[in-house]
C-alpha positions, 0 to 999 in steps of 0.5 A, a space after each residue: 456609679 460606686 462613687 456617688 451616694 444616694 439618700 432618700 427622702 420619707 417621700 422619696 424612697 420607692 423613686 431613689 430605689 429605682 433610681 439606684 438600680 439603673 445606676 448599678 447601686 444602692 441607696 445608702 442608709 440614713 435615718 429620719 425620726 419624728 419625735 412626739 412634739 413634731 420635731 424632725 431629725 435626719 442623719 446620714 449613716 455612711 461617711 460622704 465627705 468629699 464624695 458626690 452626694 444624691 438626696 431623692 424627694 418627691 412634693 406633692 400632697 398632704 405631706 408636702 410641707 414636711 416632705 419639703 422641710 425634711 428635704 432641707 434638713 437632708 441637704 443640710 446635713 449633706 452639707 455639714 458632712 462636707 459632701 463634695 456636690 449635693 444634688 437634690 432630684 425632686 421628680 414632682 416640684 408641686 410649688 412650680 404652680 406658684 411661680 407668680 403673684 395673683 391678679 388681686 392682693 398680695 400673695 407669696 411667690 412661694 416657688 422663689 421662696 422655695 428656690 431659695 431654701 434650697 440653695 441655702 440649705 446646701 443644694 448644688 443643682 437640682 433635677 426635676 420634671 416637667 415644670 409647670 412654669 418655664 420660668 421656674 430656673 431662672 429663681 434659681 442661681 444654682 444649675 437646675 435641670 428640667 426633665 421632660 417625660 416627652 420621651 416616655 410617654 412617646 415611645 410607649 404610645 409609639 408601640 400602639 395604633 396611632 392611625 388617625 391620631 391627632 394630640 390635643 393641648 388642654 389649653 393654651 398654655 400647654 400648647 407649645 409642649 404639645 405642639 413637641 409631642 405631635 411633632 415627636 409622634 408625627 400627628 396634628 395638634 389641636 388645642 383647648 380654649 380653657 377659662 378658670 373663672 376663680 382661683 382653684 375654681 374649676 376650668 371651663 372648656 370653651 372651645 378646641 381649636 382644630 378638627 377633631 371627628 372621628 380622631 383617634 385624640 391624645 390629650 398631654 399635660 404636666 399634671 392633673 390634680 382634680 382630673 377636672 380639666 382632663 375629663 372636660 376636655 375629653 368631652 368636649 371633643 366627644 361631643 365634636 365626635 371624636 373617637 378613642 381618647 388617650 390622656 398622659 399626664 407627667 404628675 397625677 397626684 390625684 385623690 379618689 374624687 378624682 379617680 371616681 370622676 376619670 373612671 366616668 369619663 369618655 378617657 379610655 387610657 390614663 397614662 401616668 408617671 411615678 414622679 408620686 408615689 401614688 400607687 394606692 389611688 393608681 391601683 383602684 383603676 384600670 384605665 391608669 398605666 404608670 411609666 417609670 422616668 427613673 431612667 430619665 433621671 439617671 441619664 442626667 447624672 
């Protein structure tokens, strides 16, 4: 794809590169300053008018903030060098958790208000991953195209021992995703009765519905933060007597507690994708296999 050109984001580089090779091409140059008062700069450095143009930005993290305001100062200036079509592949959109408002007080609906930042600052569709909330497009009115790592994920688990197998839904939220991988796998489903008491409070395992002893038990779910939800549900079907314990998780921005509390956990395998560039915490354990989607994505381009 000679005719396309690829940009990446301060968050988005390692992604953008992958991305490039299965595309047969390179990201083209840009730059991205900081200067001392904590403005930012972003500039092309190749000539894009008229051309399709890419710009590669994952958001998640202590960075996020920025990483999304540089992502519209990207867009924007793809914009003003008269780009043809400016797609924006954002691999983890963290704000999709926000997609509505609070049981009590008044709060933002902060995925909307991103959605419109970014059809403002240019963006002519966009692709992501796995979408918290299905509801997520319709705050858009440009195309945007949800991505599923459910091919991924299966055809790895495919080349392993799936023998007395059962797929597990940490909750009932994530059960109709989960109801797709069994099917895709050809195995049973069970799900997780999950409660979260408080707003960022941890959840509470209060039930899995379906028969789990002596299951071989492979846990699904969009993301993990905390490895919370994951590590109870784990040893909820422990203590029902289940046998090995697989988890995949699409997005795993997870911190070194996290990783601390997984490495003590009944799950024996982690797999992961490389929607964050979190290698750093990935690396410290054993138990954590990272699958590219970078494929995913250039088969929607």
């Amino acid at each position: 794809m000679s005719d396309v050109k690829i940009f990446a984001g301060s968050a988005g580089t390692d992604f953008a590169k992958k991305l490039a090779k299965n595309l047969n091409t390179e990201v083209s140059p840009g730059l991205v300053e900081h200067f001392s008062e904590g403005n930012l700069l972003v500039k092309t450095e190749e000539n894009v008018r008229h051309q399709k143009t890419i710009i590669v930005q994952t958001l998640w993290g202590e960075n996020l903030s920025d990483n999304f305001l540089e992502l519209l100062f990207w867009l924007d200036a793809l914009k003003r060098a008269d780009a043809a079509e400016i797609t924006a592949i954002i691999p983890y959109f963290s704000y999709a958790k926000a997609d509505k408002q609070e049981d009590t007080g008044v709060t933002s609906l902060r995925a909307r208000v991103c959605a419109d930042c970014l059809q403002v600052a240019g963006a002519s569709r966009v692709i992501t991953m796995d979408l918290h909330s299905p509801s997520i497009p319709g705050f858009f009115q440009i195309p945007v195209e949800n991505l599923s790592a459910r091919d991924v994920f299966c055809s790895y688990l495919q080349k392993t021992d799936l023998g007395n197998g059962i797929v597990v839904s940490p909750d009932a939220g994530f059960a109709k995703q989960a109801r797709k991988y069994a099917a895709q796998l050809s195995l049973p489903c069970a799900i997780g009765d999950k409660n979260r008491p408080e707003l960022n409070g941890l959840a509470e395992i209060l039930e899995i519905v379906g028969e789990v002893k002596n299951k071989n038990c492979f846990i699904f779910d969009d993301f993990t933060t905390s490895a919370g939800t994951l590590v109870d549900v784990a040893r909820a079907l422990k203590e029902r007597g289940a046998a090995k314990i697989t988890a995949a998780v699409t997005h795993a921005p997870i911190t070194a507690q996290a990783l601390q509390r997984l490495n003590e956990s009944p799950i024996e395998q982690l797999l992961v994708t490389n929607t964050t560039d979190n290698q750093a915490i990935f690396s410290q354990s054993e138990k954590i296999v990272v699958l590219d989607v970078t494929q995913e994505f250039a088969r929607s381009l």
